[in-house]
C-alpha positions as CSV (number, residue, x, y, z in Angstrom):
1,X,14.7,-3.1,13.5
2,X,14.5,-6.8,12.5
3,X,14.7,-5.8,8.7
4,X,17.7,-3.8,9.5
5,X,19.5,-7.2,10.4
6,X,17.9,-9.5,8.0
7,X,19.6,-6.8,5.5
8,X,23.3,-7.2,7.5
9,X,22.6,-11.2,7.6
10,X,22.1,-10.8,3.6
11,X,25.4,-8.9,2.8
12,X,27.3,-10.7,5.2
13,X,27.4,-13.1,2.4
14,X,28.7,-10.6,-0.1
15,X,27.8,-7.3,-1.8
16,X,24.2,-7.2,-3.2
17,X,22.8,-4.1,-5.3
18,X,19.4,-3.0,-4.1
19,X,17.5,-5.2,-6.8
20,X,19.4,-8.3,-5.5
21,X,18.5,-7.7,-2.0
22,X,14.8,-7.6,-3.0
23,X,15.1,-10.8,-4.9
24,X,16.7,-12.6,-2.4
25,X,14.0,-11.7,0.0
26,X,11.6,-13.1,-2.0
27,X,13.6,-16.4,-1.5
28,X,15.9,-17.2,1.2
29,X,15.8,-14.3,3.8
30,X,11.8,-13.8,3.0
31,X,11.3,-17.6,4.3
32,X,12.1,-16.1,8.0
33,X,11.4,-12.2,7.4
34,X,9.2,-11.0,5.2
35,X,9.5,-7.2,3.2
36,X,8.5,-5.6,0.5
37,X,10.3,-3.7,-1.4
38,X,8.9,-0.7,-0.6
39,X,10.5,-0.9,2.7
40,X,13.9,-2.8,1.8
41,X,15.2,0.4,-0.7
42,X,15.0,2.7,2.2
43,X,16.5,0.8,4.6
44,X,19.4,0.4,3.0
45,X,19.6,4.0,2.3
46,X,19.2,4.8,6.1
47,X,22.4,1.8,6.4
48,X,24.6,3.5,4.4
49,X,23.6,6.8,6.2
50,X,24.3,4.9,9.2
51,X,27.5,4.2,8.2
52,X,26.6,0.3,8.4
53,X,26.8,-0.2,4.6
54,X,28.4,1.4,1.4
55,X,27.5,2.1,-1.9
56,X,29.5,1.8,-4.5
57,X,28.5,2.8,-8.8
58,X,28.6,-0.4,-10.7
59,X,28.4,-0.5,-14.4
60,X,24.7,-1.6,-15.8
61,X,24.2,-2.3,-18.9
62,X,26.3,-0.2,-21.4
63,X,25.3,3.5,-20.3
64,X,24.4,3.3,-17.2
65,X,25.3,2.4,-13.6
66,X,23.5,1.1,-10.3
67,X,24.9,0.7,-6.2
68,X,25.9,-1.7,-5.4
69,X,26.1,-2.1,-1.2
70,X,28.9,-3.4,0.7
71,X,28.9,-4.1,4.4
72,X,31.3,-1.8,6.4
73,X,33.6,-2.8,9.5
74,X,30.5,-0.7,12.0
75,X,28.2,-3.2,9.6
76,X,29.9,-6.0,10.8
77,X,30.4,-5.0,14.4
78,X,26.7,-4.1,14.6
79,X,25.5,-7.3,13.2
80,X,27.7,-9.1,15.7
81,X,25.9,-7.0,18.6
82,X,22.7,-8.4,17.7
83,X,23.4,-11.5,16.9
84,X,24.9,-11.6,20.8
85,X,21.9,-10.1,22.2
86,X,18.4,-12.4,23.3
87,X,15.9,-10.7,21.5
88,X,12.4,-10.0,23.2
89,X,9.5,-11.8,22.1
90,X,6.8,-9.9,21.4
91,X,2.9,-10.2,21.8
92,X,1.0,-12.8,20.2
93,X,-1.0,-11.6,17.2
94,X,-2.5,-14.4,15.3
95,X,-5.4,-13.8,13.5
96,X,-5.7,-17.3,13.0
97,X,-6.1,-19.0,15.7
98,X,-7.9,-16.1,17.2
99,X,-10.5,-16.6,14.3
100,X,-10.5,-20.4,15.7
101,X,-11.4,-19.3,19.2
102,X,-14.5,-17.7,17.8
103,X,-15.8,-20.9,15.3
104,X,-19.4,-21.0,16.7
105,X,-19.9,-18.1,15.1
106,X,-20.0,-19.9,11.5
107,X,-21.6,-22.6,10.0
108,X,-19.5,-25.9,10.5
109,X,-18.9,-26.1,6.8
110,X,-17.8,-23.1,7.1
111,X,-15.8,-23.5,9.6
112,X,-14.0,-26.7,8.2
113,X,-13.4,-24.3,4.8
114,X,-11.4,-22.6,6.8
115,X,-9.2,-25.5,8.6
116,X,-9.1,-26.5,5.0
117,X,-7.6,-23.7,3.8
118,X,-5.1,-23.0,6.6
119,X,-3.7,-27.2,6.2
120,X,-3.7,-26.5,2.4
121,X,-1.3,-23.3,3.2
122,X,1.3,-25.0,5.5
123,X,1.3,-28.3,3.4
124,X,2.9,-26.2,0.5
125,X,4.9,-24.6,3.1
126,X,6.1,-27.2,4.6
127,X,6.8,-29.2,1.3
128,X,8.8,-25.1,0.2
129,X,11.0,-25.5,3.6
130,X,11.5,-29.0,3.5
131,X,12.6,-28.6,-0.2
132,X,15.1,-25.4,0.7
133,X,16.9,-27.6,3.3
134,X,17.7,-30.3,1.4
135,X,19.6,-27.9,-0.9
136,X,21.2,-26.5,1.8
137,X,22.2,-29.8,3.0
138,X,22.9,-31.1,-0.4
139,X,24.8,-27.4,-0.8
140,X,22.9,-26.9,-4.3
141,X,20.6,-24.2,-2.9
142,X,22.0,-21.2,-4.5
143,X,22.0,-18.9,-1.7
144,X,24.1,-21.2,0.3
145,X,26.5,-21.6,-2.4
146,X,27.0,-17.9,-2.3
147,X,27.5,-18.2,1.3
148,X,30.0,-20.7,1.4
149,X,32.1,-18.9,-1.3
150,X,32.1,-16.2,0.9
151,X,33.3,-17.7,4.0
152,X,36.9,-19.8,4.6
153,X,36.0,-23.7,4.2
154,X,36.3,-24.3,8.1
155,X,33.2,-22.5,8.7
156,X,30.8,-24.0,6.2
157,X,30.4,-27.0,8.3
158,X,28.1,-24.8,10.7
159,X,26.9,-22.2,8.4
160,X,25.2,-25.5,6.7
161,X,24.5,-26.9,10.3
162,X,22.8,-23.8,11.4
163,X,20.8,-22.8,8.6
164,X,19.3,-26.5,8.5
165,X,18.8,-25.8,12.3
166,X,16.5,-22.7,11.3
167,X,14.0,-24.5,8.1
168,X,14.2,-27.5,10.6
169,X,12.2,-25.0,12.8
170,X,10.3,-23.7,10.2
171,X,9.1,-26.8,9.1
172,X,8.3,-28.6,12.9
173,X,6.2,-25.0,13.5
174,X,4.3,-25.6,9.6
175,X,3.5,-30.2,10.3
176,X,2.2,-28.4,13.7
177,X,-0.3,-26.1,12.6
178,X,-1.7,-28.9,9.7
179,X,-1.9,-31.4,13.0
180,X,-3.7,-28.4,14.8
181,X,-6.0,-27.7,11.8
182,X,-6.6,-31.3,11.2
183,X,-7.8,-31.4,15.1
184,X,-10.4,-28.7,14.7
185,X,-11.9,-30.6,11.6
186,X,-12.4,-33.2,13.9
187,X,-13.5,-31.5,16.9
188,X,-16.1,-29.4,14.4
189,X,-17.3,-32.8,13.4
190,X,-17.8,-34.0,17.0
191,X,-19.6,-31.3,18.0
192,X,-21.8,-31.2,15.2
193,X,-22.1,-35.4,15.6
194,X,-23.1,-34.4,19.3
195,X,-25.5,-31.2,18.1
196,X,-27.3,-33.4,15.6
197,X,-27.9,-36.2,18.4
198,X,-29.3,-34.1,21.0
199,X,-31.5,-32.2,18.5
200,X,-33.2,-35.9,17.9
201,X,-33.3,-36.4,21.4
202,X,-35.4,-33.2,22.1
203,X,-37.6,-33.9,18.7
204,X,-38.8,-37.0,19.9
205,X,-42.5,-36.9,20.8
206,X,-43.5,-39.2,23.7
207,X,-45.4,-42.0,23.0
């Protein structure tokens, strides 16, 4: 039901036709919840069946129209429900470190390919997230501006203060998997140091 909420968090901020919503996701909600967009087009039409949402015809272009998707009063209400409630946290499934647990199995080169990789994927990360909260902070990133117009002026101190809260999180979880990666690296290289040793040990012939 997670999508369900990421959609509420994203109209809290104002109305947002279906194509919007998609594009936003791609940015600012997708950093925390990812969806396609084959999934966010009929969520929103089980919201406004709901009753959570409403869709309203908005002129596109000069002969044609699109919906446009309004949070209603049960939108809000709902939204605030969740937001109240702990959530459960559910089992682990990384296929990553999973895959680490198993490294044996490939050649060390191999093996530091795919640390590679991984500290490769969270530095950009990192360097996305850490980029996104400046702009929050700063209040140029776009999706906080839209925000804060929403919203009376004695809120956006903590809407800012929160959101940083969040990519901070985000971007402590992203440094810890490139100082975990980096680790292995080294810990394939000491095994391999300590492989290659013995291997001479037992290759010796007595004189």
């Amino acid at each position: 039901m997670s999508l369900r909420y990421a959609l509420l968090a994203l109209l809290t901020a104002g109305p947002v036709t279906g194509y919007d919503a998609a594009k936003r996701f791609r940015g600012s909600v997708g950093h925390v919840w990812h969806a396609p967009d084959s999934q966010i087009y009929p969520e929103l039409r089980r919201m406004q069946a709901d009753g959570l949402i409403e869709g309203v015809q908005i002129r596109w272009g000069p002969r044609s129209t699109k919906t446009q998707y309004r949070i209603t009063a049960a939108g809000v209400q709902d939204f605030r429900r969740w937001m109240s409630t702990p959530l459960e946290h559910t089992p682990e499934r990384d296929a990553h470190h999973m895959q680490a647990a198993y490294l044996e199995w490939t050649d060390p080169d191999e093996g530091r390919f795919i640390l590679r990789t991984h500290i490769a994927y969270y530095t950009e990360q990192v360097a996305l997230l850490t980029s996104v909260r400046a702009g929050i902070v700063d209040r140029t990133d776009p999706a906080i501006l839209r925000r804060l117009q929403a919203r009376p002026e004695s809120e956006h101190e903590k809407i800012i203060a929160y959101k940083a809260f969040s990519y901070s999180g985000m971007i402590a979880r992203g440094v810890s998997e490139i100082d975990w990666a980096t680790a292995g690296i080294d810990l394939i290289d000491r095994l391999q140091s300590s492989t290659n040793r013995d291997d001479g040990v037992c290759d010796r012939t007595p004189e």
